[in-house]
N, C-alpha and C positions, 0 to 999 in steps of 0.2 A: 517491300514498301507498303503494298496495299493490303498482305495479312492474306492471302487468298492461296498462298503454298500449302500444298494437301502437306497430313502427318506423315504418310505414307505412294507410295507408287509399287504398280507391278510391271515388273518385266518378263514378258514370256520366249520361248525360245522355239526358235525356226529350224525342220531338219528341211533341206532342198523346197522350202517354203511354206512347208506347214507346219501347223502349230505341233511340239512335241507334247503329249499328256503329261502332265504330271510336271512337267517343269517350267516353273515359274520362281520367282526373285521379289519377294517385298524388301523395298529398298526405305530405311529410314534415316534420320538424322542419324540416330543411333550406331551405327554400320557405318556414318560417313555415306550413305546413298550408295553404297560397293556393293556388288556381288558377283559370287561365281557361277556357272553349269560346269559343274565335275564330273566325271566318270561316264562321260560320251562316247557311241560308238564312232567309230572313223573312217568303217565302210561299210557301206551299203550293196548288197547285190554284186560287189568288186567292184564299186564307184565307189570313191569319197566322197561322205559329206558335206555340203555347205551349210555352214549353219549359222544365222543371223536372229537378229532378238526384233521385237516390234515392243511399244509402251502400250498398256490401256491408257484410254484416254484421260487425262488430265482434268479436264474441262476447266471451268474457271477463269476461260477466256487463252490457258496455254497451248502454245505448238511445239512441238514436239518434232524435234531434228537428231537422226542418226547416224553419227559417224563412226570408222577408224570400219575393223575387217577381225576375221580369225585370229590371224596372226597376231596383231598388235592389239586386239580387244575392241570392243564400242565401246560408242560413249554416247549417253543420248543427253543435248541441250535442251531445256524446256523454258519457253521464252514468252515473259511476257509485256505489254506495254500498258503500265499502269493510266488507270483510266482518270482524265481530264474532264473538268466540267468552266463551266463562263459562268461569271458573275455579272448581270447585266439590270441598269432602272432607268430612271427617267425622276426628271424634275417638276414639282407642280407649282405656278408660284399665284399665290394666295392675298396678293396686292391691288386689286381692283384695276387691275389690267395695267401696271405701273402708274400710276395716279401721278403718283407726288413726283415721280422719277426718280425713284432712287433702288431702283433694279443692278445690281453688278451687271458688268459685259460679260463676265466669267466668275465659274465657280470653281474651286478644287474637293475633290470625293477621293476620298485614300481609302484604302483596301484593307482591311483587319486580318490575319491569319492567325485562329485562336488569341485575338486580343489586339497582337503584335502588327505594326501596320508594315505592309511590303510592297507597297504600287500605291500611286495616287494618278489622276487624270486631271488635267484642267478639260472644263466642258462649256461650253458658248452654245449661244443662241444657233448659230451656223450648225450645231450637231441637233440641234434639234432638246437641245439639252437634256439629251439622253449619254449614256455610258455602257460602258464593258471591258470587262478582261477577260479574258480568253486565256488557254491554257493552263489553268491552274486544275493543279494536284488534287484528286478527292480526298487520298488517301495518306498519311503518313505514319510510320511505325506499326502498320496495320489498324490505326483508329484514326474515323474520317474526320476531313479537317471542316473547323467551324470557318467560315468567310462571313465578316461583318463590315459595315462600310462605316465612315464618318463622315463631317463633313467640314471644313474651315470656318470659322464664324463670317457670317455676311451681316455685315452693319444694318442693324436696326431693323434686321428681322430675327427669328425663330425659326429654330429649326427643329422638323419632328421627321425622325424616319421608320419607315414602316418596309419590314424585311430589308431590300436594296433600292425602295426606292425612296422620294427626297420631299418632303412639304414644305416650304418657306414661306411663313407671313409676314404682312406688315400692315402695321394699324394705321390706314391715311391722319394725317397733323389734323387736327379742328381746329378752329377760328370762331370767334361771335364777334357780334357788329351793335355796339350800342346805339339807341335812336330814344332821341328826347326830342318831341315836341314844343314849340316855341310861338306862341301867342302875339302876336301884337295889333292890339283892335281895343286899346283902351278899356279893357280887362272887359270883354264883349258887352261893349257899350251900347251897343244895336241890337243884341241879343241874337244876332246871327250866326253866333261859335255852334257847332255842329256836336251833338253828341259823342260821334265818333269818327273816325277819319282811319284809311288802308292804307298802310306802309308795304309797299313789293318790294324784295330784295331781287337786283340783277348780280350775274355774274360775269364780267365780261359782258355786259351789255347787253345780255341776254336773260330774261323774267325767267326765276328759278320757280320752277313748280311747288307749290306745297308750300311756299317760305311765304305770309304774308303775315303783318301785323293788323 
């Protein structure tokens, strides 16, 4: 799955536990991973023989288990657990701190595998509007998989993502407020109409800074 199987492996062989010279086994696809040690001696000193096989090492993250005996043959398993990575971001929201109110309670973020979406999350304020998937595959057919996220349209913002994580804005509504001036002093009969005169806008009752006419 993850492309990390060697072309090849050796196998060497054990007399009463040591390595015998010269005998060794490249084992390939080719072969079917088979081989023999032929034309062994059988006794030693008037002792028989034990003679078992040991693998070089693999590496690449495999372990290497050997079974069965003389008799019946070994068999060496070489095992391994292909490596798992998390895809994990967080949301940023770009609204003026929800102004207008119109923030979702939740969002949903689905999970792309090479394109293809295969997990989605709903995520709320309570996670901190953060996300993750966990266990997911790096590798498949021996070439690593891409993970990209999406996200569901949220009303009347934008959305921009960057790697796995999530920016959603929204542009607060504006408003203006017309103000006409209105005279009544017998078209300043007295001549005490004022050059100019200061309009404040309040908001809620409150002198908006900066807003004066």
């Amino acid at each position: 799955q993850d492309g990390k199987r060697p072309n090849s492996v050796k196998i060497k062989l054990l007399a009463d536990g040591k390595e015998v010279s010269g005998k060794t086994l490249t084992l390939t696809k080719a072969n079917s991973w088979t081989g023999s040690f032929t034309d062994l001696d059988e006794y030693k000193d008037g002792k028989k023989i034990e003679y078992t096989i040991k693998e070089d090492s693999v590496g690449k993250g495999y372990v290497s288990v050997i079974t069965g005996s003389m008799k019946e043959g070994y068999k060496v398993t070489n095992t391994r657990e292909p490596e798992k990575i998390k895809v994990e971001g967080k949301k940023t929201w770009n609204d003026k701190n929800n102004q207008d109110g119109k923030r979702p309670e939740e969002i949903t973020i689905n999970l792309l595998k090479n394109g293809t979406k295969i997990d989605s999350k709903v995520v709320k304020k309570s996670d901190d509007w953060k996300w993750k998937f966990e266990g997911l595959d790096k590798y498949e057919n021996g070439q690593e998989i891409t993970y990209t996220i999406s996200e569901e349209a949220v009303e009347g913002y934008s959305t921009e993502i960057n790697g796995y994580d999530v920016k959603n804005s929204y542009t607060p509504e504006k408003t203006s407020i017309q103000v006409t001036k209105a005279w009544e002093d017998g078209n300043n009969q007295d001549g005490k109409r004022p050059n100019s005169v200061k309009i404040k806008l309040l908001a809620d009752g409150k002198e908006v800074s900066g807003k004066t006419l």
